[in-house]
KOLSEKOL-504661 format. One record per residue (C-alpha): residue number from 0; residue in three letters; x, y, z. Coordinates in pm, 1 decimal, always signed. Example, Ala and Ser with C-alpha at 12.3 -4.5 7.8 and 13.67 -1.06 7.14 Angstrom:
BEGIN
site resi=0, resn=Ala, c1=+1230.0, c2=-450.0, c3=+780.0
site resi=1, resn=Ser, c1=+1367.0, c2=-106.0, c3=+714.0
//
This chain:
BEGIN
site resi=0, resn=Unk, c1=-24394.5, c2=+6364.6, c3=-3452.9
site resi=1, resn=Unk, c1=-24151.5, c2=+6046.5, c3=-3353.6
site resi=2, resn=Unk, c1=-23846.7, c2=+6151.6, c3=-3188.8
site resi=3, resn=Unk, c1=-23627.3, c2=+5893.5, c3=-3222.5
site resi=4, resn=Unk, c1=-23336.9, c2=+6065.6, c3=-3023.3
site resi=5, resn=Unk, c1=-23525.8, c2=+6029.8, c3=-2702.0
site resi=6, resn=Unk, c1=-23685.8, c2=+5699.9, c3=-2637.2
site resi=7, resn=Unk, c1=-23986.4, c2=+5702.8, c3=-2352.5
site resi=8, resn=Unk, c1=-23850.2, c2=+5379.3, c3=-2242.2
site resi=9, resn=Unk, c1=-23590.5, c2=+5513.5, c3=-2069.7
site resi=10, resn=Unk, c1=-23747.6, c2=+5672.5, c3=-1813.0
site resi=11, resn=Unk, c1=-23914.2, c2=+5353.9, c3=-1709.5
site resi=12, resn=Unk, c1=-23786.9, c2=+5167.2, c3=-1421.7
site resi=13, resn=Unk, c1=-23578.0, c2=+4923.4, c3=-1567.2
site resi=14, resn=Unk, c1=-23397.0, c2=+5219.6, c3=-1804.2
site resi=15, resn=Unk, c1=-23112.4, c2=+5379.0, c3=-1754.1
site resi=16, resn=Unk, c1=-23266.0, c2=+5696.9, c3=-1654.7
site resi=17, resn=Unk, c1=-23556.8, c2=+5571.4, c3=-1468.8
site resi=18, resn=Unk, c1=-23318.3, c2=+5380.9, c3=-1212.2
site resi=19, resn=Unk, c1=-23108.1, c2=+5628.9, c3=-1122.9
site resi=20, resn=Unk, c1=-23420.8, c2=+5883.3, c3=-1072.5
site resi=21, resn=Unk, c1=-23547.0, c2=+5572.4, c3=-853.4
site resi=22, resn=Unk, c1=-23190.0, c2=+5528.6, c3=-688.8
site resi=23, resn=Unk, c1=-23204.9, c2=+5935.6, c3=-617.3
site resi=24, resn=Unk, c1=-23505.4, c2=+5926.0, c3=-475.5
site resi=25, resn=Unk, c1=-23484.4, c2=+5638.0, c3=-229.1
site resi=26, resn=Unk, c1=-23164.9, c2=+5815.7, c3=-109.6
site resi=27, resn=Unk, c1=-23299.5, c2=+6162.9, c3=-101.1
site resi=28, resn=Unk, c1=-23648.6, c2=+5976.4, c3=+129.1
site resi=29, resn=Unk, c1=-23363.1, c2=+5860.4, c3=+364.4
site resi=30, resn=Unk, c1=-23166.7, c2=+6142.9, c3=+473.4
site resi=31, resn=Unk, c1=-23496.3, c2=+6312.6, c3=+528.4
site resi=32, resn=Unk, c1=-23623.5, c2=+6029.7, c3=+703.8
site resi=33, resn=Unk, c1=-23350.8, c2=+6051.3, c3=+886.1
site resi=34, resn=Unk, c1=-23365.2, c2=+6432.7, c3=+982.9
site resi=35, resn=Unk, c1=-23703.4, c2=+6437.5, c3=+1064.6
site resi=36, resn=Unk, c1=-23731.6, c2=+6122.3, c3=+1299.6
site resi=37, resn=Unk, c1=-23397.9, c2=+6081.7, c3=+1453.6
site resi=38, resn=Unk, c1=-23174.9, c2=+6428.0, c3=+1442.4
site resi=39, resn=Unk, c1=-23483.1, c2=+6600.1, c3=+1585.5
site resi=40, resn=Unk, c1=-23501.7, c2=+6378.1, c3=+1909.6
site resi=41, resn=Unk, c1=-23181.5, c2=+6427.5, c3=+1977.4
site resi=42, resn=Unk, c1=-23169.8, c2=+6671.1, c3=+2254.2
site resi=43, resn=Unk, c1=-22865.2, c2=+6886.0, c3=+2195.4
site resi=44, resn=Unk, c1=-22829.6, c2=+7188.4, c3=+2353.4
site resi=45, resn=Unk, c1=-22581.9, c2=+7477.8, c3=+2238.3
site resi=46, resn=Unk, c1=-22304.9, c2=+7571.0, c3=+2422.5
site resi=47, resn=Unk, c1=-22523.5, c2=+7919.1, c3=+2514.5
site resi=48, resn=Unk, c1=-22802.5, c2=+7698.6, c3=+2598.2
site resi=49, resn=Unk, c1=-22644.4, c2=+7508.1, c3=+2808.4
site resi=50, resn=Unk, c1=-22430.7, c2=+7766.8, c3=+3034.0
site resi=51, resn=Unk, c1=-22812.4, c2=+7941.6, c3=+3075.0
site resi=52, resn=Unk, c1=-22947.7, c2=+7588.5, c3=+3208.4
site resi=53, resn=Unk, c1=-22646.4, c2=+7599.1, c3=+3432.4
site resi=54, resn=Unk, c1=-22695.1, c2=+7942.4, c3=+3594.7
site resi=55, resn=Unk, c1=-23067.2, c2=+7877.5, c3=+3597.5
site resi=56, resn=Unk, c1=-22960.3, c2=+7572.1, c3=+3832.4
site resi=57, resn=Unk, c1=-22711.0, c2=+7731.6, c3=+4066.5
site resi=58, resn=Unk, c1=-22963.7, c2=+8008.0, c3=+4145.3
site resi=59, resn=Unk, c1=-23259.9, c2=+7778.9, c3=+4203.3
site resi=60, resn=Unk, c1=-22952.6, c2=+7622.7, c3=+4461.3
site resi=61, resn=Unk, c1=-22861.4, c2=+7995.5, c3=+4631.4
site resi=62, resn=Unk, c1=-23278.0, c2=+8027.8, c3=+4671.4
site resi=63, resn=Unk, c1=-23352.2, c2=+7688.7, c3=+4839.8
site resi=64, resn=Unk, c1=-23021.3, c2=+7817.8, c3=+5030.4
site resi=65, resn=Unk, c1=-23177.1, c2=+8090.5, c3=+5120.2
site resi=66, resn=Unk, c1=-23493.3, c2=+7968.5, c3=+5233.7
site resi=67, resn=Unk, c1=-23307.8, c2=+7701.9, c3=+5480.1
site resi=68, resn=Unk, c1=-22999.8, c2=+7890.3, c3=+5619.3
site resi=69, resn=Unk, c1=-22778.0, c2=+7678.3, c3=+5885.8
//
């Protein structure tokens, strides 16, 4: 039952295989480390989102206008 095509050893860490599973990983842990704690914080609103926060604020301006006229 030896295969001798395929060698366990090099899946290991310090085989060929095993390093570049190891030097996948640590960059695939990154870029999600990196999408879940920092691009998420980021407050970035779409262009849609924004033009609604802008409307939202020039009526709340025409109300308070409203409610002290000169």
């Amino acid at each position: 039952m030896h295969n001798s095509s395929f060698n366990i050893n090099y899946l290991s860490p310090t085989g060929l295989i095993g390093f570049w599973i190891l030097f996948i990983g640590l960059i695939f842990t990154g870029t999600m480390f990196y999408f879940v704690f920092f691009r998420l914080n980021e407050d970035d609103d779409s262009y849609k989102d924004s033009k609604r926060k802008n409307l939202e604020k020039e009526a709340q301006k025409q109300r308070i206008a409203r409610l002290y006229p000169k």
